[in-house]
C-alpha positions as CSV (number, residue, x, y, z in Angstrom):
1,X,-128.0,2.7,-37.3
2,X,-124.5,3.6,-36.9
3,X,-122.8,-0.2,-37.4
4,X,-119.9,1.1,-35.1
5,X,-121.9,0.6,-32.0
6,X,-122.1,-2.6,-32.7
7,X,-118.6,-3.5,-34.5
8,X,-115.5,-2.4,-33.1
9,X,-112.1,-2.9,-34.1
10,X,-111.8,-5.6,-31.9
11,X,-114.5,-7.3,-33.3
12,X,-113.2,-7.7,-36.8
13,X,-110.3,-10.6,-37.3
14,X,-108.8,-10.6,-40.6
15,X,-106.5,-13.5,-40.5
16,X,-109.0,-16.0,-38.7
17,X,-107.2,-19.7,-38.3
18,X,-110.7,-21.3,-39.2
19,X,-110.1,-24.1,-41.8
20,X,-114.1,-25.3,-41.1
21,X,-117.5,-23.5,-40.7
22,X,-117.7,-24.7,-37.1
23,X,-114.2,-23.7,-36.3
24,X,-115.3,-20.3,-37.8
25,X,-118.1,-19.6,-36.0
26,X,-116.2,-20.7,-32.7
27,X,-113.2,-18.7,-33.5
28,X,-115.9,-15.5,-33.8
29,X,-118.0,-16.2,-30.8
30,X,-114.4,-16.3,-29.0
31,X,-113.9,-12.5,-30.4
32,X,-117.0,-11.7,-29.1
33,X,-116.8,-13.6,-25.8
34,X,-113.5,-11.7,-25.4
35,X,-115.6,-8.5,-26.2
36,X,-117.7,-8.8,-23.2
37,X,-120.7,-9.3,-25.7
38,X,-121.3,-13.1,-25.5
39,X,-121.4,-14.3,-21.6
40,X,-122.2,-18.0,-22.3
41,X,-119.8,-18.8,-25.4
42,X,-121.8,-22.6,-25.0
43,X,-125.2,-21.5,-25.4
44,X,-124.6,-19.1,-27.8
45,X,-122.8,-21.8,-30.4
46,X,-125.8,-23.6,-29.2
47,X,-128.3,-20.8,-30.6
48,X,-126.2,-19.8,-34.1
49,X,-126.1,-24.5,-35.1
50,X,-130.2,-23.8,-34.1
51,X,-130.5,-21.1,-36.5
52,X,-128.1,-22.7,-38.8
53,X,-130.0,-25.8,-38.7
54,X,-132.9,-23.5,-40.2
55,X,-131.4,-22.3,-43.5
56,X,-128.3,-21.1,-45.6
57,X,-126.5,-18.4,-44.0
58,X,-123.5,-18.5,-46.6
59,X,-124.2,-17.0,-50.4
60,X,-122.5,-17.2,-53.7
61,X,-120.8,-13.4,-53.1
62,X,-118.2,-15.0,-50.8
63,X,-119.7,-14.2,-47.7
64,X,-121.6,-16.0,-44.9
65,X,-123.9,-14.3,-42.2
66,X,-124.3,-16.6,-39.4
67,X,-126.1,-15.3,-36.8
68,X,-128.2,-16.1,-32.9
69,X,-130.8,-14.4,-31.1
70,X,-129.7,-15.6,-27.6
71,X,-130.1,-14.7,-23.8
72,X,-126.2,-15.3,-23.9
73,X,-125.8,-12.4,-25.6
74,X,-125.1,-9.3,-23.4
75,X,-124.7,-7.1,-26.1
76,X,-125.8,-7.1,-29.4
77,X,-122.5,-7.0,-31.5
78,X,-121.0,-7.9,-35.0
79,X,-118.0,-9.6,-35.4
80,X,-116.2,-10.0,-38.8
81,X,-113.5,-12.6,-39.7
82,X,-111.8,-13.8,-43.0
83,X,-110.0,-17.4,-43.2
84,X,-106.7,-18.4,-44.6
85,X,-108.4,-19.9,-47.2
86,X,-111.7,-20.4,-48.5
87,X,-114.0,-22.4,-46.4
88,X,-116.6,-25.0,-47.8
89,X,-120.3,-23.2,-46.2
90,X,-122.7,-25.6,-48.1
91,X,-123.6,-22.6,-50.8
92,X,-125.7,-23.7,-53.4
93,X,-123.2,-22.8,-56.0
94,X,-120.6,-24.3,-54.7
95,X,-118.7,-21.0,-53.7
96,X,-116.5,-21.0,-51.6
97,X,-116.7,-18.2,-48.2
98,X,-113.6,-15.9,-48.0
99,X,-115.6,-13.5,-45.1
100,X,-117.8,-14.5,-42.2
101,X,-120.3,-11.9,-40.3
102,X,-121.2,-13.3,-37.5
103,X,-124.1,-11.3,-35.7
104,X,-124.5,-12.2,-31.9
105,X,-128.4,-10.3,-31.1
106,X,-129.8,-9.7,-27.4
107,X,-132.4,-11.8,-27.3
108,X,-134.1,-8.9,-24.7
109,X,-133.4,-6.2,-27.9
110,X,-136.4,-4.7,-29.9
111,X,-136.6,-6.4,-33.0
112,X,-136.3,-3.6,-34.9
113,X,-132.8,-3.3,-33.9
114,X,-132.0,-6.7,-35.4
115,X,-133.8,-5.9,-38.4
116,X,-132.3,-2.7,-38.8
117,X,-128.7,-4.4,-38.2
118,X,-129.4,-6.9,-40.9
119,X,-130.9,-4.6,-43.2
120,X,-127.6,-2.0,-43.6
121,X,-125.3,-4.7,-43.8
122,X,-127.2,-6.8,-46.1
123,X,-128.0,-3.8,-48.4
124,X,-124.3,-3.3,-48.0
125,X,-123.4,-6.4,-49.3
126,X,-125.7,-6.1,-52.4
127,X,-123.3,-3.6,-53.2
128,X,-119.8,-6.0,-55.7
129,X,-118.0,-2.9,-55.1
130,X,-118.6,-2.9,-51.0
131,X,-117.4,-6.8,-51.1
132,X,-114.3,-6.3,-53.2
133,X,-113.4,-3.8,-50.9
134,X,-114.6,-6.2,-47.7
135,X,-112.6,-9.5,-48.8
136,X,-109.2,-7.3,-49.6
137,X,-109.5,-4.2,-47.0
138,X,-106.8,-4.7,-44.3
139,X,-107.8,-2.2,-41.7
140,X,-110.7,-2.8,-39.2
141,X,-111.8,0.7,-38.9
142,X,-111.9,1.1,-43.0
143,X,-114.5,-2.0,-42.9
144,X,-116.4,-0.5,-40.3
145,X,-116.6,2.8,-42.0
146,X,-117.7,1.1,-45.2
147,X,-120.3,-0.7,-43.3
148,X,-121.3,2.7,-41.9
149,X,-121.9,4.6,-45.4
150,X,-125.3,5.6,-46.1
151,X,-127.4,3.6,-48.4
């Protein structure tokens, strides 16, 4: 799947003013509401808590993938924020999240599309080198073409 049809430049917000996870995720959904991709910023945020409430979504690698399956979504997009500081995500170890991937999914697209989404940027993010690079790298189109490199 080529990522960029899903992430634009737009979509990534590198110096997020998020202090909290729910200020965070807000601050994303905005991106994305701004995007055209999220209609109904309410019950999407609604959707991503319900799927929060479900299980972790932040890991000890520094990054947190919170995402919703939602009718509010338009468009299925990616948006991509870091904070000014780490933010507390409820990780088991304790770590700290220095990136936030939020995924916003049609809820009228195949699921093979969402499965394919998360697969590339999850296999991505097994990658240390692919993170080091994602939690430093200051241009948006540089993080989408690492997103975009063949696995």
């Amino acid at each position: 799947m080529d990522i960029s049809s899903v992430l634009k430049t737009q979509h990534i917000k590198l110096k997020m003013s998020a202090r909290t996870k729910a200020e965070a995720i807000e601050e994303l959904t905005d991106v994305l509401v701004q995007g055209g991709c999220v209609s109904d910023k309410a019950q999407f945020l609604r959707d991503v808590w319900q799927r929060e409430a479900q299980g972790a979504t932040g890991f000890e690698n520094h990054i947190a993938l919170p995402h919703g399956t939602s009718s509010a979504v338009s468009q299925t997009a990616l948006a991509i924020g870091r904070p000014p500081q780490g933010i507390d995500w409820q990780v088991d170890d304790g770590s700290d999240i220095r990136c936030i991937i939020l995924y916003a999914i049609c809820s009228d697209a195949p699921n093979t599309d969402h499965l394919r989404l998360l697969t590339q940027v999850s296999c991505a993010l097994a990658d240390e080198g692919i993170i080091a690079q994602l939690l430093a790298e200051n241009e948006p189109h540089n993080i989408i073409a690492m997103l975009n490199q063949p696995l």
